[in-house]
N, CA, C and O atoms as a DFTB+ gen file, in Angstrom:
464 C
 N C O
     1  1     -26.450      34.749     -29.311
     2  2     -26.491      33.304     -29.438
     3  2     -25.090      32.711     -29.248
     4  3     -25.084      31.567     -28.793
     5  1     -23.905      33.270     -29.510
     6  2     -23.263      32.925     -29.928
     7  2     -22.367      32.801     -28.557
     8  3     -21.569      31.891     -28.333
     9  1     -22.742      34.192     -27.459
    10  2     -22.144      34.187     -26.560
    11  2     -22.735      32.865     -25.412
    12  3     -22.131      32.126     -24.635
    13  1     -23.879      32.987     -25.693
    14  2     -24.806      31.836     -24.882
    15  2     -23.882      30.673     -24.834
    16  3     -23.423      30.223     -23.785
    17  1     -23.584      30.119     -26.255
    18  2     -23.004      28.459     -26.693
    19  2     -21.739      28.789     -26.212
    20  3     -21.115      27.742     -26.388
    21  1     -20.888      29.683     -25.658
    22  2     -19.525      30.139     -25.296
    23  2     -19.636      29.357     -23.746
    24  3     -19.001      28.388     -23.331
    25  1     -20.605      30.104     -23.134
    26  2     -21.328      30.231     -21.521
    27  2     -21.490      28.980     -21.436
    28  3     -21.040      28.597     -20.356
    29  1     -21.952      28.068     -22.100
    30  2     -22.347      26.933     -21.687
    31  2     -21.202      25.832     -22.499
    32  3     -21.525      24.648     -22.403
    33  1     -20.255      26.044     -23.072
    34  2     -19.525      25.065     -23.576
    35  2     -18.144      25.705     -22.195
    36  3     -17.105      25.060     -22.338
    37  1     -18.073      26.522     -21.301
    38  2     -16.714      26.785     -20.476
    39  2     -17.902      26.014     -19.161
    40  3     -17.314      25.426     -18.253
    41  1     -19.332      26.029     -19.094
    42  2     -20.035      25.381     -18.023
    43  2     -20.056      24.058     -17.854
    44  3     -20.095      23.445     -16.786
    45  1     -20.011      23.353     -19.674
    46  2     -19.212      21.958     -19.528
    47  2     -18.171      21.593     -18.990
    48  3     -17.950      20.653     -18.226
    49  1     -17.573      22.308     -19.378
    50  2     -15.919      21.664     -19.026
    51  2     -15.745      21.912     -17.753
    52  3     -15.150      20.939     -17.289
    53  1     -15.973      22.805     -16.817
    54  2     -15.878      22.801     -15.567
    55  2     -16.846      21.658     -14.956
    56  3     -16.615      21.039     -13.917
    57  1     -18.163      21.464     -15.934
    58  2     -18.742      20.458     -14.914
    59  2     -17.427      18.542     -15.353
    60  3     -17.283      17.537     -14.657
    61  1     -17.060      18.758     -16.175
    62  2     -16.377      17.449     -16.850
    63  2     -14.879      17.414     -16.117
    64  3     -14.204      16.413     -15.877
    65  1     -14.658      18.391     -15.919
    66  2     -12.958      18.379     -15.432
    67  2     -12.860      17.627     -14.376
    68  3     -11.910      16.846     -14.430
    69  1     -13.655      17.564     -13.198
    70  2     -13.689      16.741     -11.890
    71  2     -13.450      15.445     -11.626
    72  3     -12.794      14.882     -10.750
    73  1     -14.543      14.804     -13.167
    74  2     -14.892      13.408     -13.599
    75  2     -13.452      13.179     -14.131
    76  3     -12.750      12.277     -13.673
    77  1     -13.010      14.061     -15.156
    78  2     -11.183      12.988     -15.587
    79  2     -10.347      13.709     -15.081
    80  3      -9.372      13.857     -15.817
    81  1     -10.257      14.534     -13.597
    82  2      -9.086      14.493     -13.373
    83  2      -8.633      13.230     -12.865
    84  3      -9.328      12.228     -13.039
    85  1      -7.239      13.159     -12.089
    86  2      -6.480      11.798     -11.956
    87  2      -6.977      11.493     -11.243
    88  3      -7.101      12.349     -10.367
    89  1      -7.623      10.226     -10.967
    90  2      -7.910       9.479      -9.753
    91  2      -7.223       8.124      -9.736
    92  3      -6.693       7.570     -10.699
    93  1      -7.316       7.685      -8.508
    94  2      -6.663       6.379      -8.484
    95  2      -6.891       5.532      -9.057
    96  3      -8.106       5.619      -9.240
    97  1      -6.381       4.269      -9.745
    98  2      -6.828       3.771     -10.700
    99  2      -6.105       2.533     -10.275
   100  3      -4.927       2.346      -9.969
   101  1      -7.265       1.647     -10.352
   102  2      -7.366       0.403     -10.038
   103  2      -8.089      -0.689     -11.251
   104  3      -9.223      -1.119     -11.035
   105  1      -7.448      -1.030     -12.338
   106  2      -8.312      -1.776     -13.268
   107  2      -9.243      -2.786     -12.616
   108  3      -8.787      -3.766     -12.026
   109  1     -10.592      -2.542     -12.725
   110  2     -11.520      -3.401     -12.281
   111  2     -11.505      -4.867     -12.736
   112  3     -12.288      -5.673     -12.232
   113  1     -10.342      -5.335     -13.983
   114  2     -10.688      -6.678     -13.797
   115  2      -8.870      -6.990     -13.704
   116  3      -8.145      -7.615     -14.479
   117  1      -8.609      -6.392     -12.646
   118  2      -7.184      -7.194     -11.859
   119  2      -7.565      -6.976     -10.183
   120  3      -8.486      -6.262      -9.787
   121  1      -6.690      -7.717      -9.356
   122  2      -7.084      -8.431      -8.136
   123  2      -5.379      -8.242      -7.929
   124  3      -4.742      -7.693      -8.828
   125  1      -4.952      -8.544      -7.162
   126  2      -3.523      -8.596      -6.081
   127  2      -3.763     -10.508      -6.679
   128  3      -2.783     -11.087      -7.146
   129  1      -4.951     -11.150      -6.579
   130  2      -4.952     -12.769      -6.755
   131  2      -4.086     -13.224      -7.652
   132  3      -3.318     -14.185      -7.681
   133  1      -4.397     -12.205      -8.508
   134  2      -4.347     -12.655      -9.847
   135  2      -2.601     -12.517      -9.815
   136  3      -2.466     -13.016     -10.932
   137  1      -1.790     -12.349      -9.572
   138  2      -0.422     -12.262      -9.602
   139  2       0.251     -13.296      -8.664
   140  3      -0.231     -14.058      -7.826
   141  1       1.548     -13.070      -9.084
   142  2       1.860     -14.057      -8.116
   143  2       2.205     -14.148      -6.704
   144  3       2.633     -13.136      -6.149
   145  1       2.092     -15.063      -6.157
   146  2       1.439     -15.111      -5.036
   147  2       2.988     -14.895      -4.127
   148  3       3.989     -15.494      -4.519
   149  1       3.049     -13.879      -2.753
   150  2       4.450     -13.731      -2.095
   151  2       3.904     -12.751      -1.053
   152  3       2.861     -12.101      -1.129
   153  1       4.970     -12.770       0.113
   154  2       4.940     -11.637       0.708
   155  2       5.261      -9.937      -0.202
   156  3       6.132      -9.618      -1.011
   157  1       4.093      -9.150       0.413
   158  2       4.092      -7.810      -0.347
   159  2       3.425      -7.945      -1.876
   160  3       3.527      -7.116      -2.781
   161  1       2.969      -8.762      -1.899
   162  2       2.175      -8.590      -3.201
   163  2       1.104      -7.816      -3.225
   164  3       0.825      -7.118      -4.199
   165  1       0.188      -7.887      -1.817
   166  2      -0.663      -6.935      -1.356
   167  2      -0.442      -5.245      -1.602
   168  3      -1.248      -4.427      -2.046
   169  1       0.679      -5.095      -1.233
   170  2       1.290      -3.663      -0.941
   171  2       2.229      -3.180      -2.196
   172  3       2.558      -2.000      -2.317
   173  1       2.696      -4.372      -3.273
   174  2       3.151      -3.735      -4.831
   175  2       1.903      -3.472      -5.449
   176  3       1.813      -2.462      -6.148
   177  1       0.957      -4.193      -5.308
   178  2      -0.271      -4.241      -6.089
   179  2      -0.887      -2.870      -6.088
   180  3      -1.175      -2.244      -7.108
   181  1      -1.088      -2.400      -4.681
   182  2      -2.138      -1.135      -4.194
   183  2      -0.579      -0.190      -4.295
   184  3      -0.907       0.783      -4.973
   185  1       0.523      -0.075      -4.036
   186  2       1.437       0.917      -4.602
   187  2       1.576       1.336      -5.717
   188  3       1.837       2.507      -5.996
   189  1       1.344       0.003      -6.860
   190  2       1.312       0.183      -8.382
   191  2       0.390       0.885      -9.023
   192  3       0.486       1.777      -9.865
   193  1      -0.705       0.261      -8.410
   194  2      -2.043       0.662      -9.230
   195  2      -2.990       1.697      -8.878
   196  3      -4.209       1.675      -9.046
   197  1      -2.229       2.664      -8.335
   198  2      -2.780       3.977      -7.701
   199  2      -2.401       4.646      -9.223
   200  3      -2.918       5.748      -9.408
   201  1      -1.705       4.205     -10.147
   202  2      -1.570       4.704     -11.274
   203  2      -1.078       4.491     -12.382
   204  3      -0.737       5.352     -13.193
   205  1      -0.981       2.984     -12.537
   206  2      -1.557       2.532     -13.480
   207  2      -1.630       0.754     -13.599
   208  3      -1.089       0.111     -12.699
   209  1      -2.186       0.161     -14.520
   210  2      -2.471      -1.487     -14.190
   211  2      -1.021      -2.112     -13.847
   212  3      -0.011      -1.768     -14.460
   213  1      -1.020      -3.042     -12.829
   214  2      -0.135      -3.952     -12.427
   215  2       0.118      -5.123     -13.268
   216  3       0.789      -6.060     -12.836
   217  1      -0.457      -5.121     -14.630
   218  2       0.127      -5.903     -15.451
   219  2       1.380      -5.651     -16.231
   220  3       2.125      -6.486     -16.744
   221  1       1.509      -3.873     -16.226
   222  2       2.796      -3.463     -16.719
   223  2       3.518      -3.615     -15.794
   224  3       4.688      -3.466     -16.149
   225  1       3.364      -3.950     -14.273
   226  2       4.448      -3.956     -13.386
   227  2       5.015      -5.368     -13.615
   228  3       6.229      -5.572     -13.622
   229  1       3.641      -6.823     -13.896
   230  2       4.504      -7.911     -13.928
   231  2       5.208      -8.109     -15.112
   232  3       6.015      -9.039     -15.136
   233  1       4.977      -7.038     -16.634
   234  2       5.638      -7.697     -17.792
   235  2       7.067      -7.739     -17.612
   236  3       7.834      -8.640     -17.955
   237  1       7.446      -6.172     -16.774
   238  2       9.208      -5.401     -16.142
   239  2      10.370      -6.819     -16.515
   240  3      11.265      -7.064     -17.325
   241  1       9.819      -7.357     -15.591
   242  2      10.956      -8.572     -15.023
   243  2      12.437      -7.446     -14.578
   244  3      13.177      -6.900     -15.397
   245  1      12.500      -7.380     -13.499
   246  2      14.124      -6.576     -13.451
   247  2      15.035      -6.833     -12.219
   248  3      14.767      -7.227     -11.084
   249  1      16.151      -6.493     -12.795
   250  2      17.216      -6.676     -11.090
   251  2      16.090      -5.862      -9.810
   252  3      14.995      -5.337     -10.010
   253  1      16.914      -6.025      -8.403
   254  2      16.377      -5.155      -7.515
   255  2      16.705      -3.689      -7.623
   256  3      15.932      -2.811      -7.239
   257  1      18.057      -3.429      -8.240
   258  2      18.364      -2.075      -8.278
   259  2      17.863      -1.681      -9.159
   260  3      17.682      -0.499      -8.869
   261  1      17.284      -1.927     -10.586
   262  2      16.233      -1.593     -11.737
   263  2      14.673      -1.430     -10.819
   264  3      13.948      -0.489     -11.140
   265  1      14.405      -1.984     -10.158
   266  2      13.148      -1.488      -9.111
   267  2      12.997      -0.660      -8.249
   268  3      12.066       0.097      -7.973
   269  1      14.219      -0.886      -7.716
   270  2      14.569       0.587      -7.065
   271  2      14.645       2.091      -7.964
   272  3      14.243       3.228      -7.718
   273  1      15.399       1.445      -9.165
   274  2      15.232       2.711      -9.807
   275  2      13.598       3.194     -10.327
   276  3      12.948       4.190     -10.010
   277  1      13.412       2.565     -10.834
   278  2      11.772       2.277     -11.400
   279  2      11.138       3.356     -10.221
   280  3      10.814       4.499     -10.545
   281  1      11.013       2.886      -8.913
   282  2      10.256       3.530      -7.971
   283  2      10.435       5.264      -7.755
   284  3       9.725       6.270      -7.758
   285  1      12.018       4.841      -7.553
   286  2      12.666       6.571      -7.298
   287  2      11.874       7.365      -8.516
   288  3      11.156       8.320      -8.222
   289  1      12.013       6.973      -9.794
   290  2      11.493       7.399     -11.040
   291  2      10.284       8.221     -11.064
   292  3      10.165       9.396     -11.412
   293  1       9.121       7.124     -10.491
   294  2       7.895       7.228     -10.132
   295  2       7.703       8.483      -9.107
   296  3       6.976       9.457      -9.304
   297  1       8.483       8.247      -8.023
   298  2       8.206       9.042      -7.352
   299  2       8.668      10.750      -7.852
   300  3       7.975      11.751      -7.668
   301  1       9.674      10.708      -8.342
   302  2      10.207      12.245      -8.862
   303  2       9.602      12.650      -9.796
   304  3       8.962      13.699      -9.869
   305  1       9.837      11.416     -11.017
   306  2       8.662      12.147     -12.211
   307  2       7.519      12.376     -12.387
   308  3       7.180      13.138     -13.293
   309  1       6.632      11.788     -11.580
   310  2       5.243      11.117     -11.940
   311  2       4.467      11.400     -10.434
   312  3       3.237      11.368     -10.449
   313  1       4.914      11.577      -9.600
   314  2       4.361      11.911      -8.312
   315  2       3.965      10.848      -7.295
   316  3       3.506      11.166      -6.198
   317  1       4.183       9.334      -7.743
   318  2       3.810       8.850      -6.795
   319  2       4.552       9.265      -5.210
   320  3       5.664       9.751      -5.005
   321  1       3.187       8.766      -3.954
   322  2       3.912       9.132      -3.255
   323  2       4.903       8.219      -2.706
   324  3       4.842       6.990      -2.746
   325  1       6.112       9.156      -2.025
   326  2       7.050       8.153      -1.748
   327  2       6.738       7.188      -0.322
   328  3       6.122       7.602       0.660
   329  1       7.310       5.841      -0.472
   330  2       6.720       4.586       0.568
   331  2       8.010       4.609       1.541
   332  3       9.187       4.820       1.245
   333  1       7.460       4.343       2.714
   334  2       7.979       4.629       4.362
   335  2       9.117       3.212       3.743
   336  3       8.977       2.277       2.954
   337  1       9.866       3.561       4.333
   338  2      11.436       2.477       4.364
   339  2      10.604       1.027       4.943
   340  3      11.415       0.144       4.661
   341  1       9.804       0.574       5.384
   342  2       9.461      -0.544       5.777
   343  2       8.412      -1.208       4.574
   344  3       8.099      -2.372       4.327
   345  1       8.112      -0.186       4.089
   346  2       6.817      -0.315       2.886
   347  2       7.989      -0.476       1.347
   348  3       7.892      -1.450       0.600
   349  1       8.632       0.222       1.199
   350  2       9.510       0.236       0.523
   351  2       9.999      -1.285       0.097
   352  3       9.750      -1.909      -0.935
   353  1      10.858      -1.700       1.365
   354  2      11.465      -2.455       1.871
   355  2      11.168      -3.792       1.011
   356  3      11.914      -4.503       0.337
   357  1       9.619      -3.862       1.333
   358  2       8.606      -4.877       1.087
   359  2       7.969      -4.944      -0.092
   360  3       7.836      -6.032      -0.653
   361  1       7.474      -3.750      -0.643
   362  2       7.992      -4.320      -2.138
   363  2       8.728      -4.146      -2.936
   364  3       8.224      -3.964      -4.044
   365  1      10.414      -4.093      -2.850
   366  2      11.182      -4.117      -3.230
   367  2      11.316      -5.443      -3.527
   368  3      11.503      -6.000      -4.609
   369  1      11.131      -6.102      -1.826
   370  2      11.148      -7.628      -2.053
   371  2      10.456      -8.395      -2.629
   372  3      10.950      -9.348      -3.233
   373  1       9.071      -8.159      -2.584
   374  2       8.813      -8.276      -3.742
   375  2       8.907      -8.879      -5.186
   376  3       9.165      -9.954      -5.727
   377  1       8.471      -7.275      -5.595
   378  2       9.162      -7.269      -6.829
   379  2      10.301      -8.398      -7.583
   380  3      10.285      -9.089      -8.602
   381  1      11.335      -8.133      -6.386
   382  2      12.517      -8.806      -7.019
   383  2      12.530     -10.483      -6.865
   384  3      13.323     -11.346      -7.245
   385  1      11.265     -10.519      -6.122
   386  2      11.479     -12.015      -5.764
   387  2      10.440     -12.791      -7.305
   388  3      10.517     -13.919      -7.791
   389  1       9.587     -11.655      -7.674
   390  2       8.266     -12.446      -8.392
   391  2       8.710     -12.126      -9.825
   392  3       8.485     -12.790     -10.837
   393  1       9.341     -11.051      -9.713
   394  2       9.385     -10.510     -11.358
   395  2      11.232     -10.177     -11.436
   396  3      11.784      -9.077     -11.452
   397  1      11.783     -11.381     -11.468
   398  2      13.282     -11.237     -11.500
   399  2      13.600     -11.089     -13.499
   400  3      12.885     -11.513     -14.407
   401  1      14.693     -10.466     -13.566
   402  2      15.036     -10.415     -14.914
   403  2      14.400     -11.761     -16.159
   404  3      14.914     -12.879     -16.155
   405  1      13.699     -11.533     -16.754
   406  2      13.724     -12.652     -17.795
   407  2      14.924     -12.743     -18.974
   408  3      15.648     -11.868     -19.451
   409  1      14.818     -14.124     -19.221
   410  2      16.093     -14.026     -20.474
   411  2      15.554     -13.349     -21.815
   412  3      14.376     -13.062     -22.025
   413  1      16.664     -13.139     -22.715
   414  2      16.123     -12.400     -23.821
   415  2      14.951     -13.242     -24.854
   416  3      15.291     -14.334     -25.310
   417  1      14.022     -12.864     -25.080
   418  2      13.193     -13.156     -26.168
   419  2      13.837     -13.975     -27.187
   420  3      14.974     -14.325     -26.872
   421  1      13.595     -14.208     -27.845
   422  2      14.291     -14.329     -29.008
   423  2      13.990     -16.389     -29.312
   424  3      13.048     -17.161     -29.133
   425  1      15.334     -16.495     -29.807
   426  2      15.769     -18.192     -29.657
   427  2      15.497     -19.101     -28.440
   428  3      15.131     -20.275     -28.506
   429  1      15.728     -18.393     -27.330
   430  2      15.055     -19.600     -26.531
   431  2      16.089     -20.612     -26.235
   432  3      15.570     -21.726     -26.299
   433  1      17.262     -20.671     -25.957
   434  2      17.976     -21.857     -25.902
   435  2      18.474     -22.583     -27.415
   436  3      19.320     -23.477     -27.436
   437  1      17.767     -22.016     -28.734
   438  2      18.052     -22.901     -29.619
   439  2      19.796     -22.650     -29.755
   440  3      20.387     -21.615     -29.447
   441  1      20.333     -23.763     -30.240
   442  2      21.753     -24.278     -30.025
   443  2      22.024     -24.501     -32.061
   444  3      21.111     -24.886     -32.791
   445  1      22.903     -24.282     -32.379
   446  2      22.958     -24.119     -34.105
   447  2      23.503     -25.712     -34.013
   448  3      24.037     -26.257     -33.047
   449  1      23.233     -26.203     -35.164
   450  2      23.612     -27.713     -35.034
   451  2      25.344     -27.644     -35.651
   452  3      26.209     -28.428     -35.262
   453  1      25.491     -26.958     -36.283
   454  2      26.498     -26.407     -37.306
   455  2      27.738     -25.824     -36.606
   456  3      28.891     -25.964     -37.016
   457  1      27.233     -24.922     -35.117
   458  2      28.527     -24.218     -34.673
   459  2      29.512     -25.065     -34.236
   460  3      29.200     -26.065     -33.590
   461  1      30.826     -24.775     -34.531
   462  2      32.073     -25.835     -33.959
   463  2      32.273     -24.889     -32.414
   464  3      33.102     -25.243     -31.576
């Protein structure tokens, strides 16, 4: 009996492994629309989200050389594959044009009424 439930719990997992290995991943309720709108938004969107949602790409906000790094990153650590110098290129631009550095959180401009 015991070997039976062995046989058929290693027959699961081979039938289950297929279903979660990595596949491309495209969150079904984001769109390229839904962001902001530029040349290469098409091509950050489907570069990004081959692995994982493009909402973590718009929270970033970063220089161009922080995107550049970001990518190189991706590609060495994580496997994306690496994008042809013209693909690159484009959403680099991108990137840097839609999601430029934001200021720090925080205060917001507030000004102390008090400081000399």
């Amino acid at each position: 009996m015991m070997q039976r439930f062995a046989w058929f719990a290693v027959a699961c997992a081979l039938w289950i492994a297929p279903a979660t290995a990595q596949t491309p991943f495209t969150p079904r309720d984001e769109s390229p629309e839904d962001f902001v709108a530029g040349t290469g938004r098409n091509e950050a969107f489907y570069a990004c989200t081959a692995c994982h949602g493009f909402r973590l790409v718009a929270q970033q906000g970063m220089t161009r050389a922080q995107w550049e790094d970001s990518i190189s990153l991706m590609v060495r650590r994580h496997g994306m594959p690496p994008l042809d110098e013209k693909d690159r290129e484009t959403v680099l631009n991108y990137l840097e044009t839609a999601y430029p550095p934001r200021a720090p959180a925080g205060r917001g401009g507030w000004v102390n009424p008090f400081a000399k």
